[in-house]
C-alpha positions as CSV (number, residue, x, y, z in Angstrom):
1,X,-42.4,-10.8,108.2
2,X,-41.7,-7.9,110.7
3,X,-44.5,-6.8,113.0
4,X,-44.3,-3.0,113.7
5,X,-42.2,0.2,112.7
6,X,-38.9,1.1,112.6
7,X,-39.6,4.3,111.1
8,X,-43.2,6.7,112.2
9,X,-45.4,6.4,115.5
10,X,-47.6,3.0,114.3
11,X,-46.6,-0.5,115.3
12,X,-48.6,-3.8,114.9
13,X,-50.8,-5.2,117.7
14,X,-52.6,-8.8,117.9
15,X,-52.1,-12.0,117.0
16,X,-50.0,-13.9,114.4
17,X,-51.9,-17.5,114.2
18,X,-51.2,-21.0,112.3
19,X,-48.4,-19.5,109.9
20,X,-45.8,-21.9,108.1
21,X,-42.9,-19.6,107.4
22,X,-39.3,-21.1,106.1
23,X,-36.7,-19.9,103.3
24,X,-36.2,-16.8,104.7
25,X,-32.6,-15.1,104.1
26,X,-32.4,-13.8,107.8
27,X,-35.5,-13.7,110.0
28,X,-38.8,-15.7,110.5
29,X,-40.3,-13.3,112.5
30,X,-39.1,-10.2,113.2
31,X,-40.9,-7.8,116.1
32,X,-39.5,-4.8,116.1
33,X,-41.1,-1.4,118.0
34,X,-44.2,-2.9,119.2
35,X,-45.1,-1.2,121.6
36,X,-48.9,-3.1,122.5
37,X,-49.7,-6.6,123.1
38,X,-48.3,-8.7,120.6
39,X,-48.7,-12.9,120.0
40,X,-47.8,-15.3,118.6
41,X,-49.6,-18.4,118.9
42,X,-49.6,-22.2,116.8
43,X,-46.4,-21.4,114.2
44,X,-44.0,-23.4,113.0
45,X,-40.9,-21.2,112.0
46,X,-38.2,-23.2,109.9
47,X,-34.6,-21.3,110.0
48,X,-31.7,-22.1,107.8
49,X,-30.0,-19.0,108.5
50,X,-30.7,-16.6,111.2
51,X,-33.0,-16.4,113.9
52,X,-36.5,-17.9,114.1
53,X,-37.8,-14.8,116.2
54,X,-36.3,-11.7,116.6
55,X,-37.8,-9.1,119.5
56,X,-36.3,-5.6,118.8
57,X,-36.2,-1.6,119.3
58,X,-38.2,-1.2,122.2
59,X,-40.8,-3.9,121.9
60,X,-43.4,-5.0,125.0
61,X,-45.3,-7.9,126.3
62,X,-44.7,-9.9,123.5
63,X,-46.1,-13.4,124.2
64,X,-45.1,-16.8,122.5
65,X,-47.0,-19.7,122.9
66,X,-47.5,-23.3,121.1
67,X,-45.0,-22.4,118.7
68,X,-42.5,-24.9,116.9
69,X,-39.0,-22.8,116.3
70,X,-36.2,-24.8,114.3
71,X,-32.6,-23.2,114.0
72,X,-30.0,-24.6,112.4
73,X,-27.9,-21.1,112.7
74,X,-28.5,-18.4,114.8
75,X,-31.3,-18.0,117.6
76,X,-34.2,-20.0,118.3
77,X,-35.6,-16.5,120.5
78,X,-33.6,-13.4,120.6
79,X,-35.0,-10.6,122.4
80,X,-32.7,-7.5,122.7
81,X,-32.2,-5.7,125.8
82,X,-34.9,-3.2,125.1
83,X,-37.4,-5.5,124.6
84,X,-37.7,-7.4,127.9
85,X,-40.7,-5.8,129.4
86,X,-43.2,-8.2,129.7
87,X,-41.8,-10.9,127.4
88,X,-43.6,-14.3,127.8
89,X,-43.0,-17.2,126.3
90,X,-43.9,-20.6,127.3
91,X,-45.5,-24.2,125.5
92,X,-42.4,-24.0,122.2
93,X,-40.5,-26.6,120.8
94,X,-37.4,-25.3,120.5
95,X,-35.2,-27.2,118.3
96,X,-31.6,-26.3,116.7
97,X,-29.3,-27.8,114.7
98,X,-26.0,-27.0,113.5
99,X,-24.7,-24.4,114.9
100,X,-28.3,-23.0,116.3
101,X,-28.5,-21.8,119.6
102,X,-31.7,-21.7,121.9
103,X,-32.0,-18.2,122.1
104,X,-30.0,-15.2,123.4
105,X,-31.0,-13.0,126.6
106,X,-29.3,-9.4,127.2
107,X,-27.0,-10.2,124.4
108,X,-25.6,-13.4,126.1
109,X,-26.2,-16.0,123.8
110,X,-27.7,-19.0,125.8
111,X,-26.9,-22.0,123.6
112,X,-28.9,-24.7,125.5
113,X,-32.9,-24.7,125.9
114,X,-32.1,-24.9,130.0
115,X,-29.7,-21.6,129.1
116,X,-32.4,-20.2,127.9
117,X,-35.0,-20.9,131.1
118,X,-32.4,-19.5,133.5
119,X,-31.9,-16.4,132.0
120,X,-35.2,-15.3,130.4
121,X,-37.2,-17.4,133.6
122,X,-39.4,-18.3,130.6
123,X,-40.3,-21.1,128.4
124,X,-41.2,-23.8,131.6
125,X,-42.8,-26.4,129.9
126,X,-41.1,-25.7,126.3
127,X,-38.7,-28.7,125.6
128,X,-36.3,-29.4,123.0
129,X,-36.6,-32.3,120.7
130,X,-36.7,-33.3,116.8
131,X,-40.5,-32.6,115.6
132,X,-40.1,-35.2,113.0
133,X,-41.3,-33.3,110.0
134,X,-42.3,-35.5,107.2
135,X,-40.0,-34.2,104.9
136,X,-39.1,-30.5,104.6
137,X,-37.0,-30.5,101.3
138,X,-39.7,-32.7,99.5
139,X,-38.8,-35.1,96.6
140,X,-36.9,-32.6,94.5
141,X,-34.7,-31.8,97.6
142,X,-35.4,-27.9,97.3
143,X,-36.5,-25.8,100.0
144,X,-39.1,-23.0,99.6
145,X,-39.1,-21.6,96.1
146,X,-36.5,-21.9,93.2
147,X,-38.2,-21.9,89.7
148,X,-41.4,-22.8,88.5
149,X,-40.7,-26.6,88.1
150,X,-39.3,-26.3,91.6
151,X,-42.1,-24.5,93.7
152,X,-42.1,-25.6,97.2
153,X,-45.4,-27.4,97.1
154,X,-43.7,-30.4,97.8
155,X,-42.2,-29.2,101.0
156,X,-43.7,-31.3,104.0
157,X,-43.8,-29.5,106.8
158,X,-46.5,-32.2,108.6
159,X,-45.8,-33.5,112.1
160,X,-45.3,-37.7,111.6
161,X,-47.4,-39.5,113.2
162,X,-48.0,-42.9,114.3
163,X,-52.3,-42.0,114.3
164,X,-53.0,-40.7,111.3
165,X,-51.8,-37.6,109.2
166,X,-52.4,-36.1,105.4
167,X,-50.2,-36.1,102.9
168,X,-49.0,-33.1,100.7
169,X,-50.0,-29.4,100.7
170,X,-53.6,-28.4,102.1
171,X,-53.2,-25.2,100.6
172,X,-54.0,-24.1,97.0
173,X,-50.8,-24.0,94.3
174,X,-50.6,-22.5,91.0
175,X,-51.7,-24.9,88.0
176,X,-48.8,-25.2,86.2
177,X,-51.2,-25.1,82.7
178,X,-53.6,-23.2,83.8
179,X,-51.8,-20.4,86.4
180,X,-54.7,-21.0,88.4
181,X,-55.0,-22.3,92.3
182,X,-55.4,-25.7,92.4
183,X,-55.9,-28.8,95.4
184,X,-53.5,-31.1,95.2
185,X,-54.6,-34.6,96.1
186,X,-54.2,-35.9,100.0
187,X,-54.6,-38.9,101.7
188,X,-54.2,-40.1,105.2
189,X,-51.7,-42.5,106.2
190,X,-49.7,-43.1,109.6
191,X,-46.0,-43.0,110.3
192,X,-43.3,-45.2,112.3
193,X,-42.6,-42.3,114.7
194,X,-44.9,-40.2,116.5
195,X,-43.8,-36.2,116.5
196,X,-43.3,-35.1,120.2
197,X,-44.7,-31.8,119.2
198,X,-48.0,-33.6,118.9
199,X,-50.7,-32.1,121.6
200,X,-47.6,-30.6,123.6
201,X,-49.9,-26.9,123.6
202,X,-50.7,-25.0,126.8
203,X,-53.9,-26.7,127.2
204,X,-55.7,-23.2,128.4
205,X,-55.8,-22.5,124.6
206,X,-58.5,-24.1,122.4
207,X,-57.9,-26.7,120.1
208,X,-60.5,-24.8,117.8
209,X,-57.7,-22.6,116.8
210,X,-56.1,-25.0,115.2
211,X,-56.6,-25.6,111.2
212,X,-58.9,-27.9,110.4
């Protein structure tokens, strides 16, 4: 998605709350000319190819917070010179892979998460681990969307957990019979490992932002 302009005198302000978004070509997010308070708050960005977030053309005070950013090429943050004014970012897992890099600051690329900190003096209490997804690729081994036999609804993007977690999508999918949304069925069950994204938020936000 891309939050703002490149072209006219309108950009995108507010927040961008509890999104999945993976199987993108280049970008997760892309912020480009915001020129107002934008954040963006409880995601989970998957990246194959390119950056997770992308900060751009004169953007300002762009806040990240509680955010789970996964590279496995490109930048986990890259803010462009023009768009440092009142960047904030802090509470992330950022995670990369591959050749993934943390982020990149006045276009230095800073491959490590502690990179990252000392040049942007942001992102404190952000760390750097595996979130343990449950399985992102599903049973059928696709990512994101192929066909219609191979839709993505099988793509587990849950954090494991050694408490309790559901199974499966808790979104509506397309009925393969009928073309119309459907449940699929979920249960609860508990994992081996325990996701160190689990209740790693700045605590200042309220858990009753968080889907049900």
């Amino acid at each position: 998605g891309i939050l703002g302009e490149k072209t006219g005198y309108y950009s995108f302000t507010g927040r961008v709350v509890n999104h999945l978004i993976y199987a993108n070509a280049n970008q997760g997010i892309v912020i480009d000319k915001a020129y107002s308070s934008v954040e963006l708050v409880n995601n989970t960005i998957y990246q194959a190819v390119g950056d997770a977030v992308l900060v751009e053309d004169n953007s300002q005070d762009v806040l990240l917070r509680n955010n789970i950013l996964w590279v496995d090429s490109g930048f986990g943050i890259n803010v462009a010179a023009d768009s440092q004014q009142g960047f904030d970012s802090d509470f992330n897992l950022i995670y990369t892979s591959g050749s993934g890099k943390s982020g990149q600051w006045q276009g230095v690329v800073r491959p490590q998460l502690n990179d990252w900190r000392n040049a942007a003096f942001t992102d404190a209490n952000s760390f750097s681990q595996d979130p343990f997804f449950v399985d992102i690729s599903g049973p059928d081994g696709y990512i994101g969307y192929v066909n219609e036999s191979n839709d993505g609804r099988d793509d587990d993007f849950h954090l494991m957990s050694q408490h309790g977690r559901f199974t499966g999508s808790l979104t509506p999918v397309l009925d393969a019979g009928t073309g119309l949304p459907m449940f699929l069925s979920s249960t609860e069950i508990t994992d081996a490992q325990q996701s160190p994204a689990i209740d790693r938020g700045d605590a200042s936000y309220p858990f009753t932002e968080e889907p049900s």
